[in-house]
N, C-alpha and C positions, 0 to 999 in steps of 0.2 A: 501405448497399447497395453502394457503390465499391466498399469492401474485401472483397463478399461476392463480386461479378462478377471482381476480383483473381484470387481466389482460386482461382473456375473455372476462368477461362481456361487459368490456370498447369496446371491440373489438368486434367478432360477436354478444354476447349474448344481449350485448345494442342495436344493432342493430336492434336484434328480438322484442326487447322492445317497441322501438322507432316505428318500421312497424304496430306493434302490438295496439298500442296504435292510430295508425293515421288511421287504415284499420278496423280489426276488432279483438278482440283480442284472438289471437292465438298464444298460447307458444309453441313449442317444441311437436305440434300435439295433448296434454294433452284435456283426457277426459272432454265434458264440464260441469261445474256445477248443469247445469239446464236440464241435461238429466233425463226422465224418472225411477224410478224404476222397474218399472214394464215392460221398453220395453226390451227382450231380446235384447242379445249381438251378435251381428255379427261374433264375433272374438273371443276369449276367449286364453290370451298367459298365461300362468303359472295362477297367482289369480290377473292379470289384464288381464279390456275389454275393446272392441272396439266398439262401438254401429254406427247406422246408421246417427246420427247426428255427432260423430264427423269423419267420411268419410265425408260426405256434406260440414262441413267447410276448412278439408282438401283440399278437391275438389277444392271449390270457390278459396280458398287462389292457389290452382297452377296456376289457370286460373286468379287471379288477377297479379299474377308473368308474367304471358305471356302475357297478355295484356299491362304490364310494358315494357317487354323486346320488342314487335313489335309496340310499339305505335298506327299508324294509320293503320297501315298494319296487323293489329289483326283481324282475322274472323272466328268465332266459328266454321266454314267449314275449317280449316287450320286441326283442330286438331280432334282425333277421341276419345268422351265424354266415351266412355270404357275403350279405354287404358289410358285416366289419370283420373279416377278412380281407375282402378286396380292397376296403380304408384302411387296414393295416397292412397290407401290400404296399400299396401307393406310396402311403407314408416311409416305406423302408426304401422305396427305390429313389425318393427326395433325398431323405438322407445319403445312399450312395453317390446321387448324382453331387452334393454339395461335398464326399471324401476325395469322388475322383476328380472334383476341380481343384478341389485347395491341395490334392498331391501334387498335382499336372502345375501348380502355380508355385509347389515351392515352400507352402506354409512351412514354418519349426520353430515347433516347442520345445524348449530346452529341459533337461532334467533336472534343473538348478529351478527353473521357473514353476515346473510341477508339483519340487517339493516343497518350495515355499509357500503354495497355492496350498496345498494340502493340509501345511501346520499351523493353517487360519481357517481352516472349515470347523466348524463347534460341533459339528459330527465326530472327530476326533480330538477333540479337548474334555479336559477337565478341570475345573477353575479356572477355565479361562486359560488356560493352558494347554499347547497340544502334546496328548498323549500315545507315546508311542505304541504300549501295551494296547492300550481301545484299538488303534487305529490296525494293526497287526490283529487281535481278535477279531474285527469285524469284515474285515476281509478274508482274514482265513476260512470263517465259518459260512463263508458263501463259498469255499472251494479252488478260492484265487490266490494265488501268487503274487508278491508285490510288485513283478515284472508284469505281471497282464492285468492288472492294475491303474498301472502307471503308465500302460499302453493306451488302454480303454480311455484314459482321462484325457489323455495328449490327442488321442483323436476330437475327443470330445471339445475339447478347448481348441483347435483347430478349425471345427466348425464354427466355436461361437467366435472365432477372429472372422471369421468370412461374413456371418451375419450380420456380426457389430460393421464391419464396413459398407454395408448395407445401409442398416437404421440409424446410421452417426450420419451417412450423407442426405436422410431425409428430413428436410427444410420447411417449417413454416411459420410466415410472415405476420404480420397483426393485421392486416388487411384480408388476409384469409381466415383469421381467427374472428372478425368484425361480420363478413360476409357470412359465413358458418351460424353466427350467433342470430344476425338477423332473419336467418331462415329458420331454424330451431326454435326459436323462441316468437315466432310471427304467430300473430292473434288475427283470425279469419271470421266475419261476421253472417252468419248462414241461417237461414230459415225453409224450411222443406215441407211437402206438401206427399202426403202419406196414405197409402191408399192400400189396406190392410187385407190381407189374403181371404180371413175370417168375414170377411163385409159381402163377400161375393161366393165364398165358397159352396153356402146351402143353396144356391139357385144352378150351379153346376149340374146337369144332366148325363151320365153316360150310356151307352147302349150295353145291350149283356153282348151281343158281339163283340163289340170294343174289349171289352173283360178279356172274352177268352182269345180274339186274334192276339191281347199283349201276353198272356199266358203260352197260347202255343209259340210264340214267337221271343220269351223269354224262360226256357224253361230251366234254364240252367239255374236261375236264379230264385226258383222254387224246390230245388233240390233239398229233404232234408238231410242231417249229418249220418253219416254209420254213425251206431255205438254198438257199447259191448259193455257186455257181464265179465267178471272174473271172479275163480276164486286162486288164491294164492297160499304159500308158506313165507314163513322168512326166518332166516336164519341172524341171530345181531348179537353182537360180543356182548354188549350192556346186559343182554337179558339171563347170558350164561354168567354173568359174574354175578349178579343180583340171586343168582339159585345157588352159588357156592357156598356152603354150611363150612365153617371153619371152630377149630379148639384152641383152646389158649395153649396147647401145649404142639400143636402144628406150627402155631405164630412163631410161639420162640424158638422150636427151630428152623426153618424159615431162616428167620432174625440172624440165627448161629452161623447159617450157612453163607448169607447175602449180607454179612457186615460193610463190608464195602461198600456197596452202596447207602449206607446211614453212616459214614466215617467222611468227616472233613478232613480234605488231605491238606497236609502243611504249606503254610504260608510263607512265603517268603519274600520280604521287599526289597529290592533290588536298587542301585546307581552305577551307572557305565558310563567310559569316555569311549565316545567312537573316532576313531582316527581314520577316517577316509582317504583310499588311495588320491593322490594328487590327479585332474584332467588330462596330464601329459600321458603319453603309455608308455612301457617302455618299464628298465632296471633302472635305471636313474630315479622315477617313480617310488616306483618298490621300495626301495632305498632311503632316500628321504622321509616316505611316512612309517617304516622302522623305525628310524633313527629318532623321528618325533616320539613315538608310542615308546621307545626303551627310554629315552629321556623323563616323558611324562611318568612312568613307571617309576624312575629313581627316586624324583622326587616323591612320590608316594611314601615311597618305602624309608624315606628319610622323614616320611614327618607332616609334611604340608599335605594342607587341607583337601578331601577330597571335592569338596564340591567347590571350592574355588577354581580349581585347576581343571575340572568339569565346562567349568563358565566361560574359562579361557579357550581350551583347546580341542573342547568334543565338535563334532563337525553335527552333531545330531542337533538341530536347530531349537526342537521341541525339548527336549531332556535336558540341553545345556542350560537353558534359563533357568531348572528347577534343580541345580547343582545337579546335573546328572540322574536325579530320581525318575526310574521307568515304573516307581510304583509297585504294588501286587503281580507277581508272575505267574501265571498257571503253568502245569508241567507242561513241558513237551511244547512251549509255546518258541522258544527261542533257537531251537537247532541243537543238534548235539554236542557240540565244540562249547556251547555255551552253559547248557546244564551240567557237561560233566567239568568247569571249571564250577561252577556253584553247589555242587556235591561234595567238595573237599572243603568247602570255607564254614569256618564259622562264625557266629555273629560278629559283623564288625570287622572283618578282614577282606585284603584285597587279594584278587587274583592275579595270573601271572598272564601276559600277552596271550589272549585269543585270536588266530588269524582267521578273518573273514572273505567274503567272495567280495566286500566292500572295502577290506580294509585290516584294520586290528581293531579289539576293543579291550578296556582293562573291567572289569567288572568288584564290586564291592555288596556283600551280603549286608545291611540295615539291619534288617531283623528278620526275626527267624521264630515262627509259632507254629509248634508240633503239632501231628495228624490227631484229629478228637472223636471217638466215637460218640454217637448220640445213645442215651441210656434206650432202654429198648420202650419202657413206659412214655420217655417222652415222644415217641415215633411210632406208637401201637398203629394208630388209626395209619398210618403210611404202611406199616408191615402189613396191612391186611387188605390195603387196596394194593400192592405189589403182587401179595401170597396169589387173590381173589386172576390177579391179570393173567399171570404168569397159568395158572391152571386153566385161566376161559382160555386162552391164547392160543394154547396148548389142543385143548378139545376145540376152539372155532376152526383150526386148521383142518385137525384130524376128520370132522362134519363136513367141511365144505368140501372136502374131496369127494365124502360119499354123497352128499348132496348132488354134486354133476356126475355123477356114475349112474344111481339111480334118477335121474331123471330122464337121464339119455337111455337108461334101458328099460323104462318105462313112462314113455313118453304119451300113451293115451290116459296116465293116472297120475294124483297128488301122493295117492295111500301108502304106498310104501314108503315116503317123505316123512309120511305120518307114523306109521307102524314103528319101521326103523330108527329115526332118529327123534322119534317123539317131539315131532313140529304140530303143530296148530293149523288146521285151514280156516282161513278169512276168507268172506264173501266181499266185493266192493259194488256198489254202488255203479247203475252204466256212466259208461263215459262216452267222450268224443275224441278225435284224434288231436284235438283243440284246447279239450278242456276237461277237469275232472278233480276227485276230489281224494284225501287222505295221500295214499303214496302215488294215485295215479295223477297226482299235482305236478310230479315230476315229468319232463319230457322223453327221457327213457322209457320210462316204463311203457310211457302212452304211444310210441314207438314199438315198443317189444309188444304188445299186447294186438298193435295192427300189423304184424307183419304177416305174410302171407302163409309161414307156415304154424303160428298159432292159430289165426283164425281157419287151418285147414282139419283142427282140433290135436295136435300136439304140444306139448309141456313147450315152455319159453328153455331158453339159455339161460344159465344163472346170471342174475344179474346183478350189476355192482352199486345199490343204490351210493355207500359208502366203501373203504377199503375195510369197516367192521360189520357192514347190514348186506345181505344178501337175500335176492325172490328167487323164488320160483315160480312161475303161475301158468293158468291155463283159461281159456275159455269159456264160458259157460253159457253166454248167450251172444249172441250178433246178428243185428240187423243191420245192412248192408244200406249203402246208402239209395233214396229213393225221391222216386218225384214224388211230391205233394197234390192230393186230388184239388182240383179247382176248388171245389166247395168249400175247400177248407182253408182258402187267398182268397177265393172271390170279393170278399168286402174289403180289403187291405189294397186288393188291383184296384178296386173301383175308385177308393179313395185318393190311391195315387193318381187315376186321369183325373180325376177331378181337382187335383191342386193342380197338376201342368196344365189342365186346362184354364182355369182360373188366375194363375199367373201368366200365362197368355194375351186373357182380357185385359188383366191390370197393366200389362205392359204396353198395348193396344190404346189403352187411355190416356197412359203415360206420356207416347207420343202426342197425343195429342195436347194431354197440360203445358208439354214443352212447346210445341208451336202455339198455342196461345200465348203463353209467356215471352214467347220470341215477340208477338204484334204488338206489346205492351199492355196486356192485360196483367194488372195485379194478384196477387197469389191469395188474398182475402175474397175476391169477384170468384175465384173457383174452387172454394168450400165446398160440399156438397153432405152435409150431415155427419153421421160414420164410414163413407163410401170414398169420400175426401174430407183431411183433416188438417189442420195446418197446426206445424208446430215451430216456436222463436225459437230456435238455439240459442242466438246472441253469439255477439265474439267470445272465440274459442279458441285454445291452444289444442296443440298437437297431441298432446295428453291427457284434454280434459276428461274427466274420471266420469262426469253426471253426461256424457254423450256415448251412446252407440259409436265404437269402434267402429263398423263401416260408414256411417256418415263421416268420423272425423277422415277415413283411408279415401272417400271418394270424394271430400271436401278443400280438402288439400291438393289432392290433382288437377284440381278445375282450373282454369285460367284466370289471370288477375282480370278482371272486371275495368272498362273504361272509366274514366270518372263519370260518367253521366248516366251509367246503366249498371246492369246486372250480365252475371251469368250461370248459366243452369245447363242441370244434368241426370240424368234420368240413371237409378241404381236400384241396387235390389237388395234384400238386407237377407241376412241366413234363416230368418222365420218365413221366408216366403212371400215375407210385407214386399210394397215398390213405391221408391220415393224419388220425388223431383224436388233436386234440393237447388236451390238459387242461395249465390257467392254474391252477396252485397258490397265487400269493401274487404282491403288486407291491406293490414298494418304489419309493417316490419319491426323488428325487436332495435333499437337503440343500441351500440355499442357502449355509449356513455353509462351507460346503465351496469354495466358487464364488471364483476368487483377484477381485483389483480389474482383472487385465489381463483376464482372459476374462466378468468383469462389464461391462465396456465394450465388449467383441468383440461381447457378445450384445445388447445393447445398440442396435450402429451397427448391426447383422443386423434385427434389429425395426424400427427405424426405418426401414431401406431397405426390408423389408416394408410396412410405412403405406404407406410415400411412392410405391409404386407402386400402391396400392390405391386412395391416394386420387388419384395422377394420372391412373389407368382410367378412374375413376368423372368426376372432371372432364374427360374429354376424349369421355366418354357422354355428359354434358351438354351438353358444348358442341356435339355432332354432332346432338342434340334439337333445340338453337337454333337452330343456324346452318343455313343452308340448302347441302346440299351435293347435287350434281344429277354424276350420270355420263351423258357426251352417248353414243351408239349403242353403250354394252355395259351389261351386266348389272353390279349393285353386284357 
């Protein structure tokens, strides 16, 4: 089972690590740490919840996946913020219901199995080596503990033992990979009789009644949109830095003041042996991995090599392979006990027993390179985008306060936006509640802009396009949404009875091609000019690229054909054409034919079909069992 969890990790679960670690970190949808006590639970599956924070980073995390997958073509208008929510819900109560079986069952992962998992993820290696320092940095800088770390993983890996026992017991045969292949790859010989929307459509008639009974009777659907006028201000960091005038004698002092931040702080590379308390508990414990760490110590201090004695006896799996090297240390990265034994070393010396929450560790300074200021000429262009920040920073704050003061107290006007803090009013272009252009591209704004008490002509609420760009806006014009007068659909109605009417007829004939073709009349005998047309497909795969996608979807459904006949089917194609296509003959694909690398392709393909059919169906059953309760909404 190790080598099978190995193997994961490597594979998806490092994966998740890896995203997790670079975006924001989220395991396996697992509750967040820093959730509330006291906030009721959204969800409640068996004796695990779901609360409102961990849907929200659920949420984010889909929507950072879609913004992945469409790149620039990503537009929060693509997607509807309910249904993935409610897909991100779902998703988290699967997961619940897969913690609260494999607890109810017993799963354990051992801490021994975790961290050896861990110092083969290449997320925390370096040459191929795992690095204790990365691995400690990048967890810290998400805000984590190495205990809730180590928690999050063990759950994590818990699940994927439940899954793997899943998709390990889904089985498929060569006689299902044979069968598979002959349907997939089956060539179908189809010829159709096409009888084209355009052929019928100019003799189409409708009455002007017919018009307007579908007009009063569909009016909802001649509705034009609201729009609206705006004019706005806006308040944006960029633009206040961009107007900050600076002198070479502000820069440097600046520079004088804020050295610290242009100073490299000292480097120090570090090797430790960590002596980890023994599994047993207890003083006996204690005891013994003293007694190792004062021994290991002696001989230090007598002479013998550090980093042999590293290789022997540090319990740290990753460091001990590279004689104890944890590499570059930043401050404050190791705990206090640790820095303040590397504050009295210097280069090349060892330290004297460190007692840890794990253990002991003896620590050895490598080398040691002092804090360096950067000259102030090589770092000008930096001092003056710092100078430039720190002053917008300063004044965006001090603006944005008065910005929602005055607008809230002069909420029928922009001018004093204007007067006061010397903002700019912009005109925009109408929009819709839908659609729009420049900042009303965004869905806030085009939100703020319809809300009911802007358009009752009061100033908006500041709004946050960014946490550095803020609006202001108002009003200017609004037309409310309205029915469109007939005259102005009339010819777009007409046209529409006139194709359902016409595809009507066509369909009306259709029956009837197919009952001729039923008596044995051939599909040549009922040509009729452009009005009927016949067209050979030829045998065809499932794919073929030179056929209209619904002849090959309603080509493939038909039934196999007797040997002595045909069989036919009357369909309709998305331009509004209607075809009666006759199924001559189906050939099945050969297995003989089938190589060993695409016997295997199809193969892993089947099995990952099982393996999600049967994980549905297990994860149906387990929502049967388990009692899952949604507190004040609707499942």
């Amino acid at each position: 089972m190790l080598d099978r969890l190995r193997t994961h990790v490597k594979g998806w679960l490092g994966m998740v690590i890896i995203a997790a670690i670079s975006l924001s970190f989220v395991l396996l949808g697992l509750q967040s740490y820093a959730t509330s006590n006291s906030e009721s639970a959204l969800v409640e599956v068996g004796d695990q919840e779901i609360y409102q924070a961990d849907l929200n980073e659920a949420y984010l995390k889909q929507v950072n996946q879609l913004k992945d997958q469409y790149g620039e073509q990503y537009s929060p208008e693509l997607f509807n913020e309910d249904v993935l929510r409610q897909n991100a819900l779902n998703r988290l109560v699967q997961e619940k219901l897969i913690l609260q079986e494999v607890n109810d069952e017993g799963f354990v992962i051992s801490d021994k199995t975790v961290l050896s998992i861990i110092a083969e993820l290449e997320v925390f290696q370096t040459d191929g080596v795992f690095d204790k320092t990365r691995y400690l940095e990048l967890i810290q800088s998400k805000g984590l503990t190495t205990s809730q770390f180590l928690q999050q993983l063990k759950v994590g890996l818990k699940r994927d033992q439940f899954v793997s026992g899943i998709v390990n017991t889904s089985l498929v045969d060569n006689s299902e990979v044979d069968n598979f292949y002959r349907l997939i790859e089956q060539t179908r010989d189809l010829h159709y009789l096409l009888l084209p929307l355009a052929s019928e459509l100019n003799s189409a008639t409708v009455k002007e009644d017919d018009v307007k009974d579908f007009y009063l009777a569909n009016k909802q659907a001649y509705q034009t949109a609201a729009t609206a006028s705006i004019d706005y201000v806006s308040l944006d960091l960029s633009e206040l830095m961009s107007n900050i005038k600076v002198t070479g004698e502000e820069l440097i002092a600046f520079y004088d003041t804020e050295k610290a931040s242009f100073t490299s702080p000292a480097r120090r590379r570090v090797s430790h042996i960590e002596i980890e308390l023994e599994e047993a508990d207890g003083v006996d414990s204690l005891t013994r991995s003293k007694a190792l760490a004062d021994n290991v110590l002696k001989r230090l201090k007598a002479g013998e090599d550090f980093a042999v004695l590293a290789k022997e006896f540090s319990t740290d799996l990753g460091s001990a392979k590279a004689g104890g090297d944890l590499g570059i240390i930043a401050p404050s990265m190791m705990g206090a006990d640790f820095e303040q034994a590397l504050v009295g070393l210097k280069q090349g010396e060892v330290s004297e027993l460190i007692k840890t929450e794990a253990g002991y560790q003896i620590v050895k300074l490598t080398d040691l390179q002092a804090a360096s200021i950067e000259p102030f000429e090589a770092v000008k262009a930096q001092v003056e985008s710092l100078y430039k920040q720190t002053i917008a920073n300063e004044q965006f704050y001090q603006l944005s306060e008065r910005l929602a003061e005055l607008s809230f107290e002069n909420p029928d006007t922009l001018a004093p936006l204007v007067d006061e803090l010397g903002l700019t009013v912009v005109s925009l272009d109408p929009m819709t509640e839908q659609q729009g252009t420049g900042i009303a591209s965004s869905a806030d704004i085009r939100r703020a802009v319809f809300n009911s008490d802007v358009i009752a002509g009061n100033n908006s609420d500041v709004i946050e396009l960014s946490p550095e760009h803020l609006i202001v806006l108002r009003m200017v014009n609004y037309t409310p949404e309205q029915l469109s007068p007939l005259e102005t659909v009339f010819d777009e109605i007409e046209q529409s009875l006139k194709v359902d009417q016409t595809k009507a007829l066509l369909n009306v004939k259709a029956k009837e091609l197919v009952a001729s073709l039923g008596k044995g009349s051939p599909m040549k005998s009922l040509v009729d000019g452009e009005k009927v047309r016949l067209v050979d497909v030829g045998p065809v795969t499932r794919n073929d690229a030179n056929t209209a996608p619904e002849i090959l979807k309603a080509g493939f459904t038909m039934e196999r054909p007797l040997e002595t006949g045909s069989t036919f089917k009357q369909s309709a194609m998305s331009n509004g054409d209607v075809v009666v296509i006759e199924l001559i003959n189906v050939v099945d694909a050969d297995p003989v034919d089938l190589s060993s690398e695409d016997r295997q392709r199809f193969s892993d393909f089947l099995k990952r079909l099982n393996s999600e059919a049967s994980i549905s169906n297990t994860l149906a059953n387990l929502r049967d069992r388990i009692s899952t309760r949604f507190n004040n909404r609707a499942e």
